[in-house]
C-alpha positions as CSV (number, residue, x, y, z in Angstrom):
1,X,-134.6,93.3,-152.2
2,X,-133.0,90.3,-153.7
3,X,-129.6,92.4,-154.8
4,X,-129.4,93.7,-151.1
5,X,-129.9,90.4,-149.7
6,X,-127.1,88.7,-151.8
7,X,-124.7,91.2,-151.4
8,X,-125.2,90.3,-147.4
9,X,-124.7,86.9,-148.3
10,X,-121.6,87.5,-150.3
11,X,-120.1,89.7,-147.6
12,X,-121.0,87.0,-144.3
13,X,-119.1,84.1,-146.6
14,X,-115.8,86.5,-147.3
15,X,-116.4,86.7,-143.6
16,X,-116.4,82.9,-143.2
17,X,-114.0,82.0,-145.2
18,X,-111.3,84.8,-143.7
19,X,-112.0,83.5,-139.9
20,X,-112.5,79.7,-140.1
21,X,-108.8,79.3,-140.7
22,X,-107.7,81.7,-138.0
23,X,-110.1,80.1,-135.7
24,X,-109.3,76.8,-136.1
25,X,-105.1,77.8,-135.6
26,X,-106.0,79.3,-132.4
27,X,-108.1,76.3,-131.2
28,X,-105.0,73.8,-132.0
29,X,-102.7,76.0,-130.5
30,X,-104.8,76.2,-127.2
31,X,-105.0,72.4,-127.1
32,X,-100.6,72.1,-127.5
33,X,-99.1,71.3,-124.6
34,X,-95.2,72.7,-124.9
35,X,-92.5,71.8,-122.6
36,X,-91.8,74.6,-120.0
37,X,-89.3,76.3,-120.9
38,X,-90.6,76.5,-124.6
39,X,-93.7,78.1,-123.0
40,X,-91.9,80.9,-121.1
41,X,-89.9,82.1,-124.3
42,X,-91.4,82.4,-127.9
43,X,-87.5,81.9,-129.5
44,X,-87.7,77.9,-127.7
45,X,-91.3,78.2,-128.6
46,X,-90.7,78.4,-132.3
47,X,-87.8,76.4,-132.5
48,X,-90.3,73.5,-130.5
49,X,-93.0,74.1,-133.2
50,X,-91.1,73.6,-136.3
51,X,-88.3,71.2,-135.1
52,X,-89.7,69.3,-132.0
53,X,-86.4,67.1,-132.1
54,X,-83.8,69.2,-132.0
55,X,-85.9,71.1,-129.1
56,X,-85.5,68.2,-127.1
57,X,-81.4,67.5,-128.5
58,X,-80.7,71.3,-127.3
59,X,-83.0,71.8,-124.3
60,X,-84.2,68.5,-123.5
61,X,-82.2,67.9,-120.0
62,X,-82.6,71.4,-119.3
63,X,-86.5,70.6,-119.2
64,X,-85.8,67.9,-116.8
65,X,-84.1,69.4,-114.3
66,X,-86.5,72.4,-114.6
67,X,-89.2,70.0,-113.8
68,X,-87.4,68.0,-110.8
69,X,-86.7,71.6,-109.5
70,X,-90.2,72.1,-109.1
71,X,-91.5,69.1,-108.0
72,X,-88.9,69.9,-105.3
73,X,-90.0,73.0,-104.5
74,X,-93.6,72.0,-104.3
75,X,-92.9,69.0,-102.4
76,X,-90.7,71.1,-99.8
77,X,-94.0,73.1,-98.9
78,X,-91.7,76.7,-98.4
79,X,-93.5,79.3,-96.3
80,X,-93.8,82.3,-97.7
């Protein structure tokens, strides 16, 4: 009984050990908060993650006006 009960052992901590750090990844990537347009398209979105500065050199003021835009367009109330 002892085998079969550490071979249940062994196989719930290969178990751990594969999806704590695929857990944890998701849970920090849930709590990012990326700029819009890195949000809508995973090429901005990757080039944000790894180089957060030249994210905001290339597409900074782009971002901007994206945002204005829709404050605008929520402050304009538009019918649909």
């Amino acid at each position: 009984m002892s085998e079969e009960l550490l071979k249940y052992l062994v196989v719930g901590l290969l178990i751990i050990f594969a999806f704590t750090p695929v857990t944890l990844n998701a849970i920090k990537r849930r709590k990012e908060n990326p700029p819009p347009m890195a949000a809508n398209d995973r090429k901005l979105y990757r080039l944000w993650r790894s180089d957060p500065e030249a994210y905001q050199r290339q597409y900074g003021e782009m971002d901007k006006k994206y945002l204005e835009a829709q404050s605008q367009k929520g402050q304009d109330g538009e019918p649909d």
